[in-house]
N, C-alpha and C positions, 0 to 999 in steps of 0.2 A: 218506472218509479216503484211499480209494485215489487219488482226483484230485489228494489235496494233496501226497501222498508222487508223484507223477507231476512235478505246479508244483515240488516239493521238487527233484527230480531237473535239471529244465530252469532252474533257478535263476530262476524268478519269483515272489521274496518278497525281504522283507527282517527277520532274524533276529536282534534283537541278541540278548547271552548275558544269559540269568537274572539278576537281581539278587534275591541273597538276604538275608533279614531274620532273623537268629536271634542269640540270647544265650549265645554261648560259639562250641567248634572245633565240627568236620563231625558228629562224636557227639553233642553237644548234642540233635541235632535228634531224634533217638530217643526222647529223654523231653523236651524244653521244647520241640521244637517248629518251626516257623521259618512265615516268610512269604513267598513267591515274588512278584516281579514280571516279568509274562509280556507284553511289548511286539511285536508284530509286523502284517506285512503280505505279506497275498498276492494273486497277479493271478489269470490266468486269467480263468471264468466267475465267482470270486469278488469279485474286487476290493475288498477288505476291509480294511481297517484296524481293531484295537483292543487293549487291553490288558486282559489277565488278573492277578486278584490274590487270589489263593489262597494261608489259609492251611491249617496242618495243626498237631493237638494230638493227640498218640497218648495223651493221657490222657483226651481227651471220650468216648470211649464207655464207662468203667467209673466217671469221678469225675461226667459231666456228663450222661450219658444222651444224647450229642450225637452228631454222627458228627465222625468225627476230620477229618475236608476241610472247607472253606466257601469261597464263592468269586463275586467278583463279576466281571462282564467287560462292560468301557466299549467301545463301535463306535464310529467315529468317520465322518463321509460321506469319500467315497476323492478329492471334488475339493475342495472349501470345506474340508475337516480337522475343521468343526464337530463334536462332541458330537452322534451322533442316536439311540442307544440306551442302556439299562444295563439288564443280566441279572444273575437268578440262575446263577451259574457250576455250582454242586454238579454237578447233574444232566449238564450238556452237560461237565464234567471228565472224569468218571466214567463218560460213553457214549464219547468220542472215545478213551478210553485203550482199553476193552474193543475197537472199532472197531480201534484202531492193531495190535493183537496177532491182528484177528481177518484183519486186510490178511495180515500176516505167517504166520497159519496156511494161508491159500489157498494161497501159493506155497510154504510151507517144510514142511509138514507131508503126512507119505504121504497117499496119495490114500483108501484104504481105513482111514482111523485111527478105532479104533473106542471105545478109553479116553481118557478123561480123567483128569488126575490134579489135584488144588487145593492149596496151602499159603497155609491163611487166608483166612478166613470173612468179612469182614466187606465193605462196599459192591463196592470194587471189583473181587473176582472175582465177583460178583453179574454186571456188565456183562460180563467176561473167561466168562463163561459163556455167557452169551446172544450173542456175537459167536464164540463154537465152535461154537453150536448151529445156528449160523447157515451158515458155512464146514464144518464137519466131518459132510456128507453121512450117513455111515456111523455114526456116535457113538449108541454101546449105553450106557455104564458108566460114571457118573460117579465119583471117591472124592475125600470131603474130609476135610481136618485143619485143627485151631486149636487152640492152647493151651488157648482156652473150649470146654470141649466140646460145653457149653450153646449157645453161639453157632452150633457148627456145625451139631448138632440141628436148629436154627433155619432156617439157610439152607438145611440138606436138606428140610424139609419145605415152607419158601417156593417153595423154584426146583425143585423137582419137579415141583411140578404148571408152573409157569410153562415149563419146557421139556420136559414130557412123557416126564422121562427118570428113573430109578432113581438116587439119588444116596445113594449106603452113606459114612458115618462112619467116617474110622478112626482109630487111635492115634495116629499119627505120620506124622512127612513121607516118611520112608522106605516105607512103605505104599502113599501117596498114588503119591508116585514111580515103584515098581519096579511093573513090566507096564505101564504108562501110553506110549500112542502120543505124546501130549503133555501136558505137566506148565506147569505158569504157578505161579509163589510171587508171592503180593501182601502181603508182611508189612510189619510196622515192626521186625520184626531189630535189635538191635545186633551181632548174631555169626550169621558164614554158618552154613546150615543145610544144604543139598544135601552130597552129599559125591559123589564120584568112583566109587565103587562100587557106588553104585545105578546109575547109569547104563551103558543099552546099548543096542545098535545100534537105528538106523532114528528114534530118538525125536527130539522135536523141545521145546525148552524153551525158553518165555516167561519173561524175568525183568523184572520188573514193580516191585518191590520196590528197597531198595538195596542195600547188602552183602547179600544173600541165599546165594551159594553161595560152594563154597571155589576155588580156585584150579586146582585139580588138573582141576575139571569145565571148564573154558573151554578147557583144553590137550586135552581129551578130544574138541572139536569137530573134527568134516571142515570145518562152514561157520562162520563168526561173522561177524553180519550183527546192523545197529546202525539205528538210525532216523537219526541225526544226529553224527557221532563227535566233530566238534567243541564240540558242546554238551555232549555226556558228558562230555569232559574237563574241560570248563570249571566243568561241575557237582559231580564228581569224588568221589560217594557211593557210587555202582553199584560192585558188584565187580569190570567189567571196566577201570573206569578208573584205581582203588584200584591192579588188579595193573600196570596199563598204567606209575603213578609210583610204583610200585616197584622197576622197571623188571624185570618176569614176563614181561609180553607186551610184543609186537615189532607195532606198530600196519600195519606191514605186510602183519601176517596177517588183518588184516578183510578178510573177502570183499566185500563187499558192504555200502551202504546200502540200504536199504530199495528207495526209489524206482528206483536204480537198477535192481534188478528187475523191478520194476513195469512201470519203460521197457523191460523186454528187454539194454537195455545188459549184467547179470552176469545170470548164469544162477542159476536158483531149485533147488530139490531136481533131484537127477539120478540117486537111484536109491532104494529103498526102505532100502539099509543105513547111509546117511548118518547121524551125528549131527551136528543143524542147532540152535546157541545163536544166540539172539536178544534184544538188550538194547537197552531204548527208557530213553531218558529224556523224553520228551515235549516238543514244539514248540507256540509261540505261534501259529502259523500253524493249527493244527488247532483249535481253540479257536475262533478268529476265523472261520475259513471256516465250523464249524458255526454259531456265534453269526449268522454272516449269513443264513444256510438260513434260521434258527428266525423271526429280525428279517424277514427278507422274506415268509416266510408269516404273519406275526402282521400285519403292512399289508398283505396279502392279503385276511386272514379279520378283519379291523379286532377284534383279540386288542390286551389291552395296556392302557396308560394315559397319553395325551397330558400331554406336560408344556411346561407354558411356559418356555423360557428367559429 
């Protein structure tokens, strides 16, 4: 992921914007749900082409026993255009998001961070975990929260042993939150959650989710740093795009995309007291460059299932 936010930076991809599938406004999506189509291409070592089509039902894991994402994704060959893969998307959704936040905690997150904070149990801070655990060197102290309490239960006792780290249940997000070096909310929210007064110096917060926090907290930032700003608008659920055609926030004040970091072009954290907000809405291109990884080793390791066109 950090190569693609790099191709992201030098402008070698092509990105069109999300087209989304849902039955009703932006809130619909909360409880019915919607369908994403995720069309891109990127160069580089990749040279990739396909399309992602993931949907989401915030009701499969309590009415269906399902997980609430599914998700399939078409490769196409980068010279002929032919059709020459189709993946299970779930899994490579759910790894490149955890990946996308964990690029983002390298650069933005103190060097010695040693909590973590989670809002919401279920798949994807599962990945959002293991891509801290991965980048956050120093990380002692995990705490989670979920409205199911059950659920979290769950994920503390899965991903403790899987990342060898103490992971305490708590009440609320505000728990979860306050002492936390970096906090990540991966909800299905209808109404923000974060508020402005938990938050304090040095921290760094992954929003992951969409409306997740309030307004007051993004005005609270030294940095606001985005994966993509034009796609966020165009997506326009996240709470910084919501404040942004409210007209709250002054798009001015984004420091930074991602990549550009990456490249060195803006500067990444510059001092331990910094508070650093970080808001991804997610790109086609990451997708596709993993889905080529997984495709080129699988005709490596001859993985897979020939099919005749």
């Amino acid at each position: 992921m950090e190569k693609v936010f790099s191709l992201h930076e030098r402008k070698e991809y092509v990105l069109p914007n999300k087209t989304v599938l849902r039955w009703g406004d932006l809130a619909s999506e909360s409880s019915l749900g919607r369908v994403n189509s995720m069309p891109a291409s990127i160069g580089g070592n990749f040279n990739a082409i396909g399309i992602k089509w993931i949907g989401s039902a915030p009701k499969n894991p309590d009415d269906f026993n399902l997980p609430r994402a599914s998700a399939v994704i078409v490769l196409n060959d980068y010279e002929t255009l032919f059709p020459k893969a189709i993946l299970d998307g779930m899994l490579i959704s759910a790894m490149r998001t955890g990946a996308n936040s964990g690029v983002a905690a390298k650069y933005l997150a103190k060097k010695n961070s040693k909590t973590l904070g989670l809002v919401g149990a279920g798949a994807q801070n599962k990945t959002q975990l293991l891509a801290m655990k991965e980048v956050l060197k120093d990380l002692e102290e995990v705490k989670i929260t979920d409205l199911n309490r059950g659920r979290a239960i769950q994920f503390s006792e899965e991903m403790s042993t899987e990342v060898n780290l103490p992971i305490k249940v708590v009440d609320t997000a505000e728990e979860a939150v306050r002492g936390s070096d970096v906090f990540i909310t991966a909800t299905v929210t209808k109404e923000p959650i974060i508020k402005k007064e938990w938050i304090e110096k040095g921290m760094l917060y992954l929003h992951v989710g969409s409306h997740e926090t309030h307004f007051g907290v993004i005005d609270l930032a030294d940095k606001v740093v985005v994966d993509d700003w034009e796609e966020l608008k165009h997506r326009g659920v996240e709470s910084l795009p919501i404040m942004y055609n409210e007209g709250k926030f002054d798009e001015s004040n984004i420091h930074a995309e991602l990549g550009q970091i990456v490249n060195g072009v803006k500067s990444a954290r510059e001092n331990d007291d910094e508070f650093i907000y970080f808001n991804s809405v997610g790109m086609g291109i990451q997708d596709v460059a993993l889905a080529s990884e997984i495709y080129n080793n699988a005709v490596r390791l001859r993985k897979g299932e020939q099919i005749t066109m």
